[in-house]
C-alpha positions as CSV (number, residue, x, y, z in Angstrom):
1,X,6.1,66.7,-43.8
2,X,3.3,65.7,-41.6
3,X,3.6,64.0,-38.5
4,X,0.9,61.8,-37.5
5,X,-0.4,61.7,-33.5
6,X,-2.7,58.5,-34.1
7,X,-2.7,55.0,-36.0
8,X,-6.2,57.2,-37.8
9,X,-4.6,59.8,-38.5
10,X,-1.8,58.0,-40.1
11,X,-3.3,55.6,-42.3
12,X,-5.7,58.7,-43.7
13,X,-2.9,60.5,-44.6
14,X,-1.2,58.2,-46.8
15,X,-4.5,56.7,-47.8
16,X,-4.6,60.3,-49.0
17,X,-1.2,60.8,-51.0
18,X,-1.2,57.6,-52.6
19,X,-4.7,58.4,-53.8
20,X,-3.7,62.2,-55.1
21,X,-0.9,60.4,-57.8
22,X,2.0,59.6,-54.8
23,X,3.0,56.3,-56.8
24,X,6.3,55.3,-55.2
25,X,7.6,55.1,-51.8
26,X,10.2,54.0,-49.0
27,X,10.2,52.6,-45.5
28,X,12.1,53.7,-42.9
29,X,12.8,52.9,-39.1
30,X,13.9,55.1,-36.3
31,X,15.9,52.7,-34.6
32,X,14.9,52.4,-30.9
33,X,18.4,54.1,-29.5
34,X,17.9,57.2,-31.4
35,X,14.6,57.8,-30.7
36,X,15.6,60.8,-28.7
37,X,16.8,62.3,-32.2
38,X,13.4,61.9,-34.3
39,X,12.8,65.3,-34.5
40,X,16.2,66.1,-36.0
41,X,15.8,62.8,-37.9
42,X,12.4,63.9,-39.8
43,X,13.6,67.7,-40.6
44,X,17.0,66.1,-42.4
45,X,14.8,63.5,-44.4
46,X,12.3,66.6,-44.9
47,X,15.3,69.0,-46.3
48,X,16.7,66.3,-48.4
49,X,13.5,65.6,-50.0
50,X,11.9,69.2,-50.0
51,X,9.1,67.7,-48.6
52,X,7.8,71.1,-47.0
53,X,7.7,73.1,-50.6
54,X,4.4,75.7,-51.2
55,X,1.5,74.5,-53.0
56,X,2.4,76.5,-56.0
57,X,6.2,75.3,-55.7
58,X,5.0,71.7,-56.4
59,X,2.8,72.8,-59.2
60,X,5.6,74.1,-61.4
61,X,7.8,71.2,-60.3
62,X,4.8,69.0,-61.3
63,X,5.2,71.0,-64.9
64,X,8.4,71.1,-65.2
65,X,8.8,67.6,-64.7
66,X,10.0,66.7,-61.3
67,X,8.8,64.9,-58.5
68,X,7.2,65.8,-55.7
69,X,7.9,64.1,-52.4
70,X,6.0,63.8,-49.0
71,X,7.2,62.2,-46.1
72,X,4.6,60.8,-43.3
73,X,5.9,59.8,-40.0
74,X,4.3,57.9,-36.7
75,X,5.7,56.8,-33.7
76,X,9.4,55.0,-35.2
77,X,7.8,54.9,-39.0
78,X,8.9,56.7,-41.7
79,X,7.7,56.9,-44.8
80,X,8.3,59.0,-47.8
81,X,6.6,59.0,-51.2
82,X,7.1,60.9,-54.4
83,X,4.6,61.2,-57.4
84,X,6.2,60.1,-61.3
85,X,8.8,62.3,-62.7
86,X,12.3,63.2,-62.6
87,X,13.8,62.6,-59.0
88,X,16.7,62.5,-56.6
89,X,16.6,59.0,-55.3
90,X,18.7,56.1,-56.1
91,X,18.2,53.7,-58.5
92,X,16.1,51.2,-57.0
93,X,15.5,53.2,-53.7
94,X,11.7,53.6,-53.8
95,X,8.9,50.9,-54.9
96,X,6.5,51.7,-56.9
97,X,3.2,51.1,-55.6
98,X,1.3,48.3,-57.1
99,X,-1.9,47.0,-56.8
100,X,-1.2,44.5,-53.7
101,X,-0.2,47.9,-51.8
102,X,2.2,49.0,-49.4
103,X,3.0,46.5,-46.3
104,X,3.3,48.7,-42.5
105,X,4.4,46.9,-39.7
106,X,3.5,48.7,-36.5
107,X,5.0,46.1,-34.0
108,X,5.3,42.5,-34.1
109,X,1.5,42.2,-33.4
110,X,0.0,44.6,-35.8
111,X,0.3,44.6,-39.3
112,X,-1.9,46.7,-42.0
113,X,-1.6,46.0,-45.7
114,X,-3.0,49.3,-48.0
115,X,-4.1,47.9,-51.2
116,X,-6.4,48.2,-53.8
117,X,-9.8,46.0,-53.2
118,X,-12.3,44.9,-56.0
119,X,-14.1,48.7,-56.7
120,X,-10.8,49.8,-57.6
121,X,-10.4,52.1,-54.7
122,X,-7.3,52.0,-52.1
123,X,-8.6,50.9,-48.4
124,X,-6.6,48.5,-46.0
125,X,-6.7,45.2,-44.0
126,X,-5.2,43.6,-41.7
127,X,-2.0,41.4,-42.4
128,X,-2.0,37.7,-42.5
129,X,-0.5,37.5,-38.9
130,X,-2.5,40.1,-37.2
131,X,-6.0,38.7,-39.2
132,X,-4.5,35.1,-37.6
133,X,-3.7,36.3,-34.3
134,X,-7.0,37.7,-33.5
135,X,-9.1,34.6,-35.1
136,X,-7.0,32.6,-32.9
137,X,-7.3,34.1,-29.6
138,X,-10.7,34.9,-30.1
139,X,-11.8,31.6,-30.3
140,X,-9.4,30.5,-27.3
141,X,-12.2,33.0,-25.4
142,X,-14.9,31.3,-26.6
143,X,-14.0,27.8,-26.5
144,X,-12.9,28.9,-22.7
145,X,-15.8,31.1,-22.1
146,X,-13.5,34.2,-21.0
147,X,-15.4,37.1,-21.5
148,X,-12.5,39.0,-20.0
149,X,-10.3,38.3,-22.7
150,X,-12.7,38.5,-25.9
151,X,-14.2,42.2,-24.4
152,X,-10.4,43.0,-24.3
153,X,-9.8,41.8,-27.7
154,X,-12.7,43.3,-29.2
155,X,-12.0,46.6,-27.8
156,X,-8.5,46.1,-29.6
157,X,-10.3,45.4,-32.9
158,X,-12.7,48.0,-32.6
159,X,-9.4,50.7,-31.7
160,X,-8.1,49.8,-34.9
161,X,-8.9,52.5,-38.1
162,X,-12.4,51.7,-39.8
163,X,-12.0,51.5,-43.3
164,X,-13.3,48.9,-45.9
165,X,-11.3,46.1,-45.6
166,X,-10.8,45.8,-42.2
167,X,-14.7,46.1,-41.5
168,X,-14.9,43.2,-43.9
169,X,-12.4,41.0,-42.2
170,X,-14.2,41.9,-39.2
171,X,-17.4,40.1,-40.5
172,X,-15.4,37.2,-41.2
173,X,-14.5,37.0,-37.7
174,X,-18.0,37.3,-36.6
175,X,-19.0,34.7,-39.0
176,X,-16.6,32.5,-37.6
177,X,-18.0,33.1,-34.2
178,X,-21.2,32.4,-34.6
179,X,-20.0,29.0,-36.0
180,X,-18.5,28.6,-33.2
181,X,-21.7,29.2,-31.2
182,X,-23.4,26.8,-32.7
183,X,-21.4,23.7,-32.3
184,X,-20.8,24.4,-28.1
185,X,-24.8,25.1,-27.6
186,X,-23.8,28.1,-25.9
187,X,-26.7,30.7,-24.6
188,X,-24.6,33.8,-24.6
189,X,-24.1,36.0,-27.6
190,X,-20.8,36.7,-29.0
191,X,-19.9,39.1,-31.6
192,X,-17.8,41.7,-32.7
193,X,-20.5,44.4,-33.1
């Protein structure tokens, strides 16, 4: 079981299962009134799954056949993953990880998708909504030239973990503001980096 301090520290831990052969997994939710009881919460889920097994105990259940499972938690987020073999979950409990990844919503504002990108090697970006909401209000700062608001935001972006595909969406929305600065005529420089 491992029990992530930071969004980093998160994301590079399951960046790191799913790259060593951990090919399904499940979502779960600590709901917000027994949030007091994570603790007690993550060592049932750990026990049930044997999540906390030696490194030679996984290698003869790796021989022998049987899953392994690991469980990462952050903040209300649970999530546990289990390499191929035979297993203790229901039918139909865990997904199987597929090229398009594995969805994590943080909060209603952040979203990070984990997925495979063109060199064949898992990395993440931003969601849809969370790549929207930052294009959006970004160029509300511009177009109203608060400089307030888009330090604020890029200090936001630039909190978030660096990995591939974020840095490349992060390009796009530098792209699209210095197409913004060319139609307004504007003498300050705006940019993400």
């Amino acid at each position: 079981m491992k029990r992530a301090e930071t969004l980093k520290e998160f994301t590079g831990l399951l960046l790191a299962y799913v790259g060593t052969g951990y090919n399904y997994y499940k979502i779960s939710h600590i709901p917000s009134q027994k949030a007091h009881k994570t603790a007690q919460i993550l060592k049932k889920v750990s026990e049930y799954y044997q999540t906390d097994l030696s490194q030679g105990k996984r290698q003869y259940r790796r021989k022998q056949g049987i899953a392994n499972y690991a469980l990462v938690s952050f903040k209300d987020i649970i999530v546990v993953l289990h390499t191929e073999g035979g297993n203790i979950d229901r039918q139909k409990e865990f997904k199987r990880i597929t090229q398009k990844g594995i969805t994590l919503e943080f909060s209603k504002f952040l979203t990070l998708i984990l997925f495979k990108d063109e060199r064949n090697k898992w990395t993440y970006r931003l969601g849809k909504d969370t790549f929207q909401f930052f294009k959006g209000e970004l160029e509300v700062a511009f177009k109203n030239s608060n400089g307030k608001k888009f330090h604020t935001l890029k200090s936001m972006f630039n909190h978030l973990p660096y990995y591939i595909g974020i840095g490349k969406q992060k390009r796009e929305l530098n792209k699209h503001i210095k197409e913004l600065q060319k139609v307004s005529r504007s003498k300050k420089l705006w940019g993400l980096f």
